[in-house]
C-alpha positions in Angstrom: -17.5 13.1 -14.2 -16.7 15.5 -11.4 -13.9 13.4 -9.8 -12.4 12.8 -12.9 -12.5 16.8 -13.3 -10.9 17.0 -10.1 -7.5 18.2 -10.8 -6.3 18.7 -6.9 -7.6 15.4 -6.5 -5.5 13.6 -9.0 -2.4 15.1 -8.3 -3.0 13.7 -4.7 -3.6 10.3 -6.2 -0.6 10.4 -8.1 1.4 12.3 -5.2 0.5 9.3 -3.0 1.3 6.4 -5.2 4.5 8.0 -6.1 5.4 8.1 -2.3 4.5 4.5 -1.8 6.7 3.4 -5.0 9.4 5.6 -3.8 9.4 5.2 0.2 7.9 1.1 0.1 9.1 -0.4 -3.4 5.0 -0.6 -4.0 4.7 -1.6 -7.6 1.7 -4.0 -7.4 -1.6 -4.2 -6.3 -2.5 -5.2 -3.9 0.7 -4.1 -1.3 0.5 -4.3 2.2 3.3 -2.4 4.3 3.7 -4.1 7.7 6.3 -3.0 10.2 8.3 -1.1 7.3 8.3 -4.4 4.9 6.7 -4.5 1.2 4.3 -7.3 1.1 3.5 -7.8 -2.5 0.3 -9.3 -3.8 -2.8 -11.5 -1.9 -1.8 -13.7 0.9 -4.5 -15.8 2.9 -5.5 -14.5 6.5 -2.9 -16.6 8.0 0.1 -14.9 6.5 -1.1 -11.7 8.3 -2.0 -12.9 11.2 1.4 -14.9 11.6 3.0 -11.6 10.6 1.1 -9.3 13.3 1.5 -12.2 16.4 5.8 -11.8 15.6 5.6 -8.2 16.1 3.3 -8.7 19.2 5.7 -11.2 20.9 
């Protein structure tokens, strides 16, 4: 009950999901943000660690 009595702590919340829908086009969870690009929803291992290796290279 006291988090959800939290006001500061909600309007944080809200402040930060509003800056990820507005800054990253985040409308889904989950959303990953890699190297400035939106990833939208669950992707196996592989897709991430394909993604990290390009920017590595």
């Amino acid at each position: 009950d006291a988090c959800l009595a939290d006001e500061a702590m909600i309007d944080a919340i809200v402040a930060s999901r509003m800056r990820g829908e507005q800054e990253y086009s985040v409308s889904s969870t989950p959303s990953f943000i890699i190297d400035g690009e939106t990833i939208a929803g669950a992707r196996e291992a592989e897709f991430f660690i394909d993604k990290v290796e390009d920017l590595i290279d």
